[in-house]
PAPA-530545 format. One record per residue (C-alpha): residue number from 1; x, y, z. Coordinates in pm, 1 decimal. Layout:
<recs>
NUM_X_Y_Z
...
</recs>
This chain:
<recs>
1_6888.2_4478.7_-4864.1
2_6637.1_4294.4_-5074.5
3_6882.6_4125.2_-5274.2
4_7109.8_3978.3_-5001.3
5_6769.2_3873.0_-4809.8
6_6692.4_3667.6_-5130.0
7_7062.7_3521.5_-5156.2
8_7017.1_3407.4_-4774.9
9_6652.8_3269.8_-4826.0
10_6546.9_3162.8_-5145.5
11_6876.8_3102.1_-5343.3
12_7141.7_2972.8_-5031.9
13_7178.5_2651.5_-5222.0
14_7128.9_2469.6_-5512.0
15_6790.7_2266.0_-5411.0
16_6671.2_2593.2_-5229.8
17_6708.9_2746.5_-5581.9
18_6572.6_2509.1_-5769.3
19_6274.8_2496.2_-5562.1
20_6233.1_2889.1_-5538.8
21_6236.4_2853.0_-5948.1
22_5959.8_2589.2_-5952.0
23_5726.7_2766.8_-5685.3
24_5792.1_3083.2_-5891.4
25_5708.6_2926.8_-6184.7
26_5390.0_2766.3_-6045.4
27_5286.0_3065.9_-5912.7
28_5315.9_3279.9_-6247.4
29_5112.0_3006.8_-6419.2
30_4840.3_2967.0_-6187.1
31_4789.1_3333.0_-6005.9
32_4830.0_3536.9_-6288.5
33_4543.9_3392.2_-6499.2
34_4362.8_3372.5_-6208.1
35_4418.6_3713.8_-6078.3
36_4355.0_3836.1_-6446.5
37_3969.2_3662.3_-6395.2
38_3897.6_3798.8_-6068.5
39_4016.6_4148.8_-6106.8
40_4153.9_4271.0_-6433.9
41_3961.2_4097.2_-6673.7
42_3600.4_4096.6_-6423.7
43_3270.0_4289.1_-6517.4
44_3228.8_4528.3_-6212.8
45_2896.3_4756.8_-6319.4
46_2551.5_4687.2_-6488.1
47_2249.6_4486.1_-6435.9
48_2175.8_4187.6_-6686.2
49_2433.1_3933.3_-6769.1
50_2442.6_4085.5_-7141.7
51_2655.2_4406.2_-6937.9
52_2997.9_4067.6_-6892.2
53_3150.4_4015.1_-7217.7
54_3470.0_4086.8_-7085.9
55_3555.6_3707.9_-7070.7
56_3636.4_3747.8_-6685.7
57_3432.0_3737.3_-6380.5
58_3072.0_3845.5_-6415.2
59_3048.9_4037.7_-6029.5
60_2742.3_4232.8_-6184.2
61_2573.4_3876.5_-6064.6
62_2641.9_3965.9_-5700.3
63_2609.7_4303.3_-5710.8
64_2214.6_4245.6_-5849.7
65_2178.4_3984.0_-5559.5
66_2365.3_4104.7_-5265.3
67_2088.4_4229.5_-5075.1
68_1906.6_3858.3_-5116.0
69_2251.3_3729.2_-4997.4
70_2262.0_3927.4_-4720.5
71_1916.3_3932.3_-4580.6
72_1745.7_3618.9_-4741.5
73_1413.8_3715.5_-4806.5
74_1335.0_3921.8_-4479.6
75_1119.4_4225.9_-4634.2
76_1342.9_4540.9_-4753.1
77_1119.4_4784.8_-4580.5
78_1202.5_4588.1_-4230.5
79_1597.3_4472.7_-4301.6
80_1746.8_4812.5_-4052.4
81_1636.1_4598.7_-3811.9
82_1894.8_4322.2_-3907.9
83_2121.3_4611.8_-3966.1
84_2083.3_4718.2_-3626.9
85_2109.5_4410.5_-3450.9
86_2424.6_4346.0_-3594.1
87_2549.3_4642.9_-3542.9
88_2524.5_4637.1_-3157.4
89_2659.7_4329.4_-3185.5
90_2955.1_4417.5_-3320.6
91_2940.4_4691.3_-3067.3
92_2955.5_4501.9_-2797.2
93_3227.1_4232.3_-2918.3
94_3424.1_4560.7_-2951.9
95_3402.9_4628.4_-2584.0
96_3481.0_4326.7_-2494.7
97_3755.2_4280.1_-2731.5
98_3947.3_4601.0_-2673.9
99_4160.0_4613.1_-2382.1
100_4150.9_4967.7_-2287.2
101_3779.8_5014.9_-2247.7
102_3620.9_4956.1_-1899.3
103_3389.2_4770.7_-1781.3
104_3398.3_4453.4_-1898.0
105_3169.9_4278.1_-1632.4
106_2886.7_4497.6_-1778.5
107_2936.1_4463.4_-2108.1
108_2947.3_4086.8_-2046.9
109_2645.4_4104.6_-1878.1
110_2463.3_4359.9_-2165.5
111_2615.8_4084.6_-2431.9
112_2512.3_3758.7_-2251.7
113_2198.0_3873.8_-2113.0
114_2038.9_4197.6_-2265.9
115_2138.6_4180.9_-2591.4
116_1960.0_3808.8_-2681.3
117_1629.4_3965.0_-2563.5
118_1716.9_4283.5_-2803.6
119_1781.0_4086.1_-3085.6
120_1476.2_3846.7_-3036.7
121_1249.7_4146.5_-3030.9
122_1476.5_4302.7_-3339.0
123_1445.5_4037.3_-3571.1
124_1086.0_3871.2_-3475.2
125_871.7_4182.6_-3425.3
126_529.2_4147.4_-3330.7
127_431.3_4074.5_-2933.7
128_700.4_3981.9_-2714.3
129_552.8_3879.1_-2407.1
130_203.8_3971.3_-2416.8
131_351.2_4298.0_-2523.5
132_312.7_4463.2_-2853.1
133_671.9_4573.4_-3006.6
134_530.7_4861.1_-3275.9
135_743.7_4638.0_-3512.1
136_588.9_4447.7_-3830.7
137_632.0_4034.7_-3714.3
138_847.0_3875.3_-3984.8
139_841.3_3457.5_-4003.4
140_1165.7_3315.1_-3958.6
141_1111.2_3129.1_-4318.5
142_1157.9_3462.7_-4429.7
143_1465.4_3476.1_-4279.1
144_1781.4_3380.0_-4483.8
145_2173.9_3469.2_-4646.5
146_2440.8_3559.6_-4412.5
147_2189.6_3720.7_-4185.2
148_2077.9_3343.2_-4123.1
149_2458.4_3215.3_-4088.2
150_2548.7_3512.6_-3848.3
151_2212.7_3399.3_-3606.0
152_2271.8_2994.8_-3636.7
153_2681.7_3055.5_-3605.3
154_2558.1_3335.0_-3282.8
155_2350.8_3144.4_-3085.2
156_2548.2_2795.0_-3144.5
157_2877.0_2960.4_-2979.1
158_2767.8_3142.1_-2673.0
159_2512.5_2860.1_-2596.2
160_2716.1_2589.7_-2640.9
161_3002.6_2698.9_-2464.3
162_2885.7_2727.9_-2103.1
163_2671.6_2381.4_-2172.6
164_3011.1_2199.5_-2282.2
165_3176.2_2381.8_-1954.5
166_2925.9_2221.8_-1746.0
167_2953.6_1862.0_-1946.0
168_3320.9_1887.4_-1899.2
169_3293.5_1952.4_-1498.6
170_3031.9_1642.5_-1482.9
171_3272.7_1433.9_-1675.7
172_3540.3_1487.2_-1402.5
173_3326.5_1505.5_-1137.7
174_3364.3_1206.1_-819.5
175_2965.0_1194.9_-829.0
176_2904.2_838.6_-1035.1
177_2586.1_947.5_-1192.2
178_2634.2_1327.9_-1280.2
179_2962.3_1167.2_-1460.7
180_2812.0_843.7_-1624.3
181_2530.0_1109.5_-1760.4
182_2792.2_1381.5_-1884.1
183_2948.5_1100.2_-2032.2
184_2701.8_912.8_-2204.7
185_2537.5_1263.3_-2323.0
186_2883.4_1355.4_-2481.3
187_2993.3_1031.6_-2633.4
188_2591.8_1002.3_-2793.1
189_2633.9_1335.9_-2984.0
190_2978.0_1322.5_-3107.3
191_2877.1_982.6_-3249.8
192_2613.6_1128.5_-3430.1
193_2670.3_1325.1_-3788.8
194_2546.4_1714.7_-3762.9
195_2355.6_1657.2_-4063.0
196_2151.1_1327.2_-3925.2
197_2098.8_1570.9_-3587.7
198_1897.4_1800.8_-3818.8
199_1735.1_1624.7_-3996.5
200_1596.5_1435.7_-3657.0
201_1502.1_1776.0_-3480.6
202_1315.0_1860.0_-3785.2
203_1140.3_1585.8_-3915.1
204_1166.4_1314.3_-3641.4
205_1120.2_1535.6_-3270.7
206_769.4_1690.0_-3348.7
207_645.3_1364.5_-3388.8
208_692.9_1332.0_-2985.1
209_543.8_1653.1_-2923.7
210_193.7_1655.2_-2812.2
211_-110.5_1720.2_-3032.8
212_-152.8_2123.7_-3120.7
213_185.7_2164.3_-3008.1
214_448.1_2302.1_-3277.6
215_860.5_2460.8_-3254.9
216_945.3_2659.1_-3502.3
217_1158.0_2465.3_-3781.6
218_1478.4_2753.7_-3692.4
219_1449.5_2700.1_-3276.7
220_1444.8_2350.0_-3366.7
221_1794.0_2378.2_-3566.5
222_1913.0_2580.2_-3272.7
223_1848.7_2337.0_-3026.5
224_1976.5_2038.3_-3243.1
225_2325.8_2236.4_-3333.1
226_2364.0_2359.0_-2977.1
227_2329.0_1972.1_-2839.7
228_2568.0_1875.8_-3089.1
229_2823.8_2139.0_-3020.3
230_2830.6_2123.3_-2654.6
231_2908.4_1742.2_-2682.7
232_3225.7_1880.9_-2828.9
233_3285.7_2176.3_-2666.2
234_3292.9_1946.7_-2369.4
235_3594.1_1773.4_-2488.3
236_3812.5_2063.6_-2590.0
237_3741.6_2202.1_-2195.6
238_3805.9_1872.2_-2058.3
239_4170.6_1860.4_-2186.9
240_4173.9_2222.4_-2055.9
241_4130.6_2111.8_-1715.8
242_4345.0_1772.1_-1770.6
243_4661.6_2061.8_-1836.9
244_4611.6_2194.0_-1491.5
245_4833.7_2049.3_-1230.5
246_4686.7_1872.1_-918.8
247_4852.9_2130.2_-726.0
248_4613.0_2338.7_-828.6
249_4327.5_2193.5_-684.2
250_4535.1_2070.9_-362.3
251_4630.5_2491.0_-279.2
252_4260.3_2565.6_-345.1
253_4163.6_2277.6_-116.7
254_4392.6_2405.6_117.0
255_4281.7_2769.3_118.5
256_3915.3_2628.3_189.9
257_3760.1_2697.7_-111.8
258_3437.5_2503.6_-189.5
259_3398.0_2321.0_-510.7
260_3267.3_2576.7_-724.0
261_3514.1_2872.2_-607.0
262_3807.9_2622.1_-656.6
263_3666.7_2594.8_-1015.0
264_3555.9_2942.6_-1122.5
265_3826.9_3121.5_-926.3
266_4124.8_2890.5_-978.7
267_4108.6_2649.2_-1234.7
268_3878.8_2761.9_-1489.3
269_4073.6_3072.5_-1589.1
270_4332.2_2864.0_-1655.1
271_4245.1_2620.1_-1834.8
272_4016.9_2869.4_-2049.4
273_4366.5_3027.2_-2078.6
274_4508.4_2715.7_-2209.1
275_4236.1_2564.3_-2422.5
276_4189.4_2906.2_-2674.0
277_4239.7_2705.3_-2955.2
278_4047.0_2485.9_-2955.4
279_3777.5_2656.4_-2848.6
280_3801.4_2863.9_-3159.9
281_3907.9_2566.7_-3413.1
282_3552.8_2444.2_-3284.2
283_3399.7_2762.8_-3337.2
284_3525.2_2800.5_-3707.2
285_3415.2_2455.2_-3752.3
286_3049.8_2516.6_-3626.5
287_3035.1_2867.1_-3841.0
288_3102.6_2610.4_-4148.6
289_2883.2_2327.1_-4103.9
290_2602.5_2596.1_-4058.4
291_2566.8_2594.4_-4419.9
292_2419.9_2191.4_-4339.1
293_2059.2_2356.3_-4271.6
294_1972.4_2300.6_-4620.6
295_1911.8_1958.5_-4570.0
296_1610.6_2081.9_-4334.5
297_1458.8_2415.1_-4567.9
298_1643.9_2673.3_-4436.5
299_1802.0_2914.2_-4718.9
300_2161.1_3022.6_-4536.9
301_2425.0_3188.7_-4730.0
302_2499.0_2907.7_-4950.1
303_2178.8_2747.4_-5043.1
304_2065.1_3110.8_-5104.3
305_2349.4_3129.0_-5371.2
306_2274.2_2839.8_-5482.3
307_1918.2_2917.7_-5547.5
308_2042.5_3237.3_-5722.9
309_2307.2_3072.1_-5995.5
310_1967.0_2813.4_-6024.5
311_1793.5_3168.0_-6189.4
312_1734.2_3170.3_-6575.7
313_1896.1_3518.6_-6586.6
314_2206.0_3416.3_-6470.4
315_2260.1_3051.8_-6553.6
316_2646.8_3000.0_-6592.5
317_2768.0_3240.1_-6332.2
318_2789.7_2954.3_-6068.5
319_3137.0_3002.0_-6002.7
320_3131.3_3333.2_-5906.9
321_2883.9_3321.2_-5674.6
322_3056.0_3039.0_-5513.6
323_3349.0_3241.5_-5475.3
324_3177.8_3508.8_-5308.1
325_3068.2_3217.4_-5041.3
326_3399.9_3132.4_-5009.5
327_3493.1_3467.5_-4935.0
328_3302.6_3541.5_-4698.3
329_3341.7_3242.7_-4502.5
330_3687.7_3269.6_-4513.4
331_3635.5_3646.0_-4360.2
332_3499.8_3494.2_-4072.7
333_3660.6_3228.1_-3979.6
334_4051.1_3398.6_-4051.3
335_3933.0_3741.8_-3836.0
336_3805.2_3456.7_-3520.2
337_4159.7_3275.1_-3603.1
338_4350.9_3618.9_-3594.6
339_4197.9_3697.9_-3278.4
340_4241.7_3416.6_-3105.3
341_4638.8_3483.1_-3130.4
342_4594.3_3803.9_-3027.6
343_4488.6_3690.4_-2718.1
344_4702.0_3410.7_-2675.1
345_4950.8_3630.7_-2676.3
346_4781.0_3890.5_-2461.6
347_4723.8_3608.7_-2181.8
348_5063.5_3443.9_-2264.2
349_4930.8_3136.6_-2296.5
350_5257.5_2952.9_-2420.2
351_5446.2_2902.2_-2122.5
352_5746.0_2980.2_-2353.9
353_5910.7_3184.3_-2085.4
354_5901.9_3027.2_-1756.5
</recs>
């Protein structure tokens, strides 16, 4: 029972004990006041910051600002349409995610293809191709909190993933200058700091753009974190296809195969296979640096905060609102880490038992 488990792991010994006493002790005096703040102690209900004078957290501060968290300053009226865009995302990661639904080439296709275009005409409005939408155009400097996190941490993953694919094929390829430019194009941007990459695609590129000609301040953040994260994404697929054995390639060779159904049929399901985490330790990293787009005006999840602990109605509740952040982000990036061994274990990726 529970007390022989505890005999055989925490007190088998007398340094096991002493350090099972310690961490106890450590963890009485640090969780419990702690736990005492954030729950027991915390101001759940009201509206000004007279209703905390409990002494623990003050969560009536988010609760008053969780729709500017959430949707920046994109007009209430209009915000279903954020609602709804994330929605069928979420959708549509659930198709893919869940083995026993069918049809996973189309929903690849509807989440790849479709769904962008959906979401552009979603969150935008206005015309979309000379065409009128019936839906209220909203400036993306209007556009801000998670909602902004979700769209930079979005688009930087599924474009930057087939880019770094392609970088990491031109890196190994036999062709001198397809590989001299994969490589000089992936060992520029990894040299480069995310933050001075933004701040040059928003201050520095529209100064080579010709006169009358402007990018919106967001596509240009877009374009300068894709760039970056391809340059890296490149690397993790690389060692991917380094783990595949030559013989490999040399039964695809012999089967006939040309170059590109050697790769896509072969070896990059393999090495995909093999290269999961990574893929997703860069994909948590890129979902935390989006928070670097303050530097260039744009109000994510964190500058919105922020912005909100900045307010003379709510000076001194800093902390809390930076736990919320912290949170959240930690929501995110644990459910894509979760996942990821979910599938490694779905695709056995370990080798352990050959």
């Amino acid at each position: 029972g529970a007390i022989g488990w505890a005999r055989k792991h925490l007190f088998n010994g007398p340094l096991n004990t002493l350090a099972t006493l310690i961490l106890a002790w450590l963890a009485y005096t640090l969780l419990v006041p702690v736990l005492d703040w954030v729950f027991v102690s915390a101001d759940w209900s009201g509206t000004t910051r007279e209703d905390c004078s409990s002494g623990g957290a003050c969560w009536v501060f988010i609760g008053q600002r969780l729709d500017q968290f959430l949707y920046g300053f994109y007009p209430s009226e209009q915000t279903w349409r954020l609602n709804l865009s994330f929605f069928l995302l979420l959708a549509l990661i659930l198709w893919l995610a869940i083995p026993r639904l069918p049809r996973k080439g189309l929903g690849a296709l509807l989440t790849l293809v479709v769904y962008p275009v959906v979401a552009l005409i979603l969150l935008t409005g206005g015309s979309f191709l000379g065409m009128n939408t019936g839906l209220e155009p909203v400036d993306t400097h209007l556009w801000g909190g998670l909602s902004l996190t979700l769209v930079l941490a979005v688009v930087g993953i599924v474009a930057s993933l087939p880019i770094g694919i392609l970088l990491a094929l031109g890196r190994q390829s036999d062709m001198p200058i397809v590989k001299s430019l994969s490589v000089f194009y992936i060992e520029v941007w990894r040299g480069v700091p995310l933050i001075t990459v933004l701040f040059m695609a928003s201050v520095m590129l529209p100064l080579f753009f010709p006169e009358g000609m402007s990018f919106d301040k967001l596509l240009r953040a877009l374009i300068g974190i894709t760039m970056f994260q391809s340059a890296y994404m490149a690397e993790v697929v690389r060692g991917g296809l380094q783990a595949i054995g030559r013989g490999q390639y040399e039964a695809a060779d012999a089967l006939g195969l040309g170059y590109w159904q050697k790769m896509i049929l072969i070896v990059l399901p393999q090495a995909l296979k093999l290269m999961i985490p990574g893929v997703v330790n860069t994909f948590i990293a890129l979902f935390k640096d989006t928070s670097l787009v303050l530097i260039i005006g744009l109000f994510d999840l964190l500058a919105i905060v922020q912005a909100a602990t900045n307010d003379p109605k709510w000076i001194g509740y800093a902390t809390e609102g930076y736990v919320f952040v912290a949170f959240v982000f930690w929501l995110f990036c644990f459910s894509m880490s979760r996942y990821s061994q979910h599938l490694e274990k779905r695709l056995q990726t370990g080798h352990g038992n050959r």
